[in-house]
N, C-alpha and C positions, 0 to 999 in steps of 0.2 A: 745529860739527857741523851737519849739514844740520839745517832747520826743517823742523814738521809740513808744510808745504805747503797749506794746505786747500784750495787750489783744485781737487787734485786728485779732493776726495773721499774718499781712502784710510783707510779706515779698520781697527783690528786683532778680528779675530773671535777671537782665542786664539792661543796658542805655536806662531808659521810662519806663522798664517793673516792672510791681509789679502784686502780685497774695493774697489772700487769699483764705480761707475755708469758707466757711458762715456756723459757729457754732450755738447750740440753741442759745446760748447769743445774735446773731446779729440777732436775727430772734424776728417778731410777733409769738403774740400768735399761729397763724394756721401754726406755720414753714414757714413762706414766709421772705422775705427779710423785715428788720425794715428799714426806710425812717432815720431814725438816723445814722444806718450803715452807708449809703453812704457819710453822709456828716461828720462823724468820717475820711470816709478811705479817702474823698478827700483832708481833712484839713491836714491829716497825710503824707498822696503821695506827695500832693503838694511841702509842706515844703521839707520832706526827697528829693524828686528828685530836688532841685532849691540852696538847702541847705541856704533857706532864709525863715524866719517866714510868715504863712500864712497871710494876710491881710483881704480878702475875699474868700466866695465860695458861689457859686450855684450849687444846683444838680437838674438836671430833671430826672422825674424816666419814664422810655421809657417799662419797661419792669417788670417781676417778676420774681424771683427765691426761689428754693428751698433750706431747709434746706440740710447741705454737698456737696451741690453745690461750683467745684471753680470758683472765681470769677478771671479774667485776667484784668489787668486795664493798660494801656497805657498814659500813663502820654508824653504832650506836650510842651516842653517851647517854645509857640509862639514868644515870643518876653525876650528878656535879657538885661534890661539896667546898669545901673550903680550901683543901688538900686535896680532896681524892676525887675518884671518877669512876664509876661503876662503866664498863663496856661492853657491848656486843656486837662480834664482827660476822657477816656469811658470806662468803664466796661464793659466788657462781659464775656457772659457762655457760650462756645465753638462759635456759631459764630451768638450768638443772643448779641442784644445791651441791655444792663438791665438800667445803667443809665448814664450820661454823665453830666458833672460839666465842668465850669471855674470860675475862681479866677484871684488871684495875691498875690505872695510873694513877701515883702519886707525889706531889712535893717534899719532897725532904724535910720533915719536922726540926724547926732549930732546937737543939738541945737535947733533941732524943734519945732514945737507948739502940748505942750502937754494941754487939758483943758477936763473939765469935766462937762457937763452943767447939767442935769440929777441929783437927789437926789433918793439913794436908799429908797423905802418906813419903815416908822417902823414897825417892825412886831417882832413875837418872835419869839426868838432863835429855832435852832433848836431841842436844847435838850429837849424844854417843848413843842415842837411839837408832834402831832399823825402820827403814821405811815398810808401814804396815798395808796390805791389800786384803782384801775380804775374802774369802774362801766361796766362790762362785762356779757352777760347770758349763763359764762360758768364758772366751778370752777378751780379759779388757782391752780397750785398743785407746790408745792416747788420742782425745778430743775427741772422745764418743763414747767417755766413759760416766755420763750424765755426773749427778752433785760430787762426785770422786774429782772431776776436774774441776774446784773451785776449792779445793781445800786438799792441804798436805797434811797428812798423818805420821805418826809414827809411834813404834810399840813398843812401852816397856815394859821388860822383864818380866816374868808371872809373880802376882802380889797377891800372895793365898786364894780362895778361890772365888776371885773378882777379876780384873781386868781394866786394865788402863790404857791411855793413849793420848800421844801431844795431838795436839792438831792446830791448824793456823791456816786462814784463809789466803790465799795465791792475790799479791796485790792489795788488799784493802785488812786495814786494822781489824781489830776487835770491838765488838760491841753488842750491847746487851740480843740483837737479833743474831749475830753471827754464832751466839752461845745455844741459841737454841738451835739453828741450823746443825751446828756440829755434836749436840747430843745425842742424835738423833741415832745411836748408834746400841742400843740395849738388847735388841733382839741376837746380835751375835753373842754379845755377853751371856746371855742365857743359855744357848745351842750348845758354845762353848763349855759352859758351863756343866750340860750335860755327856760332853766328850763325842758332840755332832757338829756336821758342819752346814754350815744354813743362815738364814734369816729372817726376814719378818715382813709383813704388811702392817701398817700401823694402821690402828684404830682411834687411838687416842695420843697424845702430845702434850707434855704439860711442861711449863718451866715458873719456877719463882727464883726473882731473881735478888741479888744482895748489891753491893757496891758496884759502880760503872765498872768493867774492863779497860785496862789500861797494857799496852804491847801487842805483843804478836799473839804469842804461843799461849792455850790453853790445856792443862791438864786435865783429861775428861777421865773420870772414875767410874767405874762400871761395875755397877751389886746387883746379879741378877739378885733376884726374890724367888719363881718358881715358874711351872709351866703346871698348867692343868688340861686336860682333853684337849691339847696342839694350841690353848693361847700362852703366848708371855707375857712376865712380868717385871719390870726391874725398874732400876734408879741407875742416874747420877749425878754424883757430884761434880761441878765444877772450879777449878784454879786457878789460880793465878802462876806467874812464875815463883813469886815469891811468896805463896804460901795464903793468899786472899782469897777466902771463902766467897767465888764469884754467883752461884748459882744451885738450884737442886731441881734437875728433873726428871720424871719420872714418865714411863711409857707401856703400852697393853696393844697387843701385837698380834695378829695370827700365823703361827710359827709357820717357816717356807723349812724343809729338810733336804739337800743336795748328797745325804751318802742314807 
């Protein structure tokens, strides 16, 4: 079952209620809210309020906020079955809506069907990987480099025309919230993709997730899909070190162009 996360901040005010701070760490580079964040604090809400492991989430981002801003989130168990949990979370800052998610948490079925169709691609480790920065036309500057300082990256090699990347959060393990935090990275795949340099505003955030994360280091895979009249599209998959089919999520962006 997901772990508390502390990096988040998240903390529970009573039955549904949960609040954070939106520190630089959750935050884009310009202090606005990171499209990661939210689908961190829904994976984490979810679970924590249902007290059953996240299966899925969606986040719509309805709105923006600022850095030190709290955020209030309201967590809903629409529906409670046997196993599962139907959910609905909304965020807000004081009585604006910033973003709103559903999902579903569920118990592990004894016996079930476990299968893995999917092969992680070969790529190198991360240790003889190059540490990766974003193609930005501003200069990042160490602890003020918003969700960049809470997570190390790094880039392997070009894997036909996709893109990959280790990543592993500074201090605290892996876990089903930290997988979506670190997905959150589709819209360069795509620019990229196009042979520009840029990136995104998200509109949407989605993750479904497969077996708990276990380690550090996640392999994030990056498929764009396509851009149409300036939105993106894309996927990823996520890994394990060893090759475990941890996650797939997928994201729709309003493309940012920096050349």
């Amino acid at each position: 079952m997901d772990r508390p996360d502390e990096w988040l901040g998240l903390e529970r005010r009573g039955p549904g209620r949960w609040s954070f701070e939106l520190t630089g760490g959750l935050c884009r580079f310009d202090g606005k809210l990171y499209g990661g964040t939210g689908l961190a604090v829904a994976t984490s809400a979810m679970a924590r309020e249902t007290g059953r492991p996240t299966l899925w989430v969606d986040v719509q981002f309805v709105a923006s906020a600022d850095q030190g801003a709290h955020v209030e989130c309201e967590v809903e168990e629409l529906a409670r079955g046997g196993r599962t949990s139907q959910v609905r979370l909304t965020g807000r800052v004081d009585d604006v809506v910033v973003f709103t998610a559903l999902g579903a948490t569920g118990d592990p079925r004894e016996g079930g069907l476990d299968l893995q169709v999917a092969s992680m691609p070969e790529v190198t480790p991360p240790e003889d990987c190059t540490p990766w920065l974003p193609r930005v036309p501003f200069p990042l500057e160490e602890g003020r480099r918003g969700w960049f300082d809470l997570i190390e990256i790094r880039e392997v090699p070009e894997i036909g025309s996709g893109m990959a990347l280790w990543a592993r959060m500074h201090d605290h393990p892996l876990s089903p919230a930290t997988l979506g935090f670190v997905a959150d990275m589709v819209p360069s795949a795509v620019v990229r993709a196009a042979g520009r340099a840029g990136a995104g505003t998200s509109l949407d955030n989605s993750i479904r997730l497969g077996p708990a994360p276990d380690g550090d280091w996640t392999l994030v895979e990056l498929v764009p899909h396509f851009a149409s009249g300036g939105y993106l599209h894309g996927s990823a998959r996520l890994w394990s070190r060893d090759g475990v089919h941890l996650g797939l999520a997928s994201q729709t962006a309003v493309g940012l162009l920096f050349d």
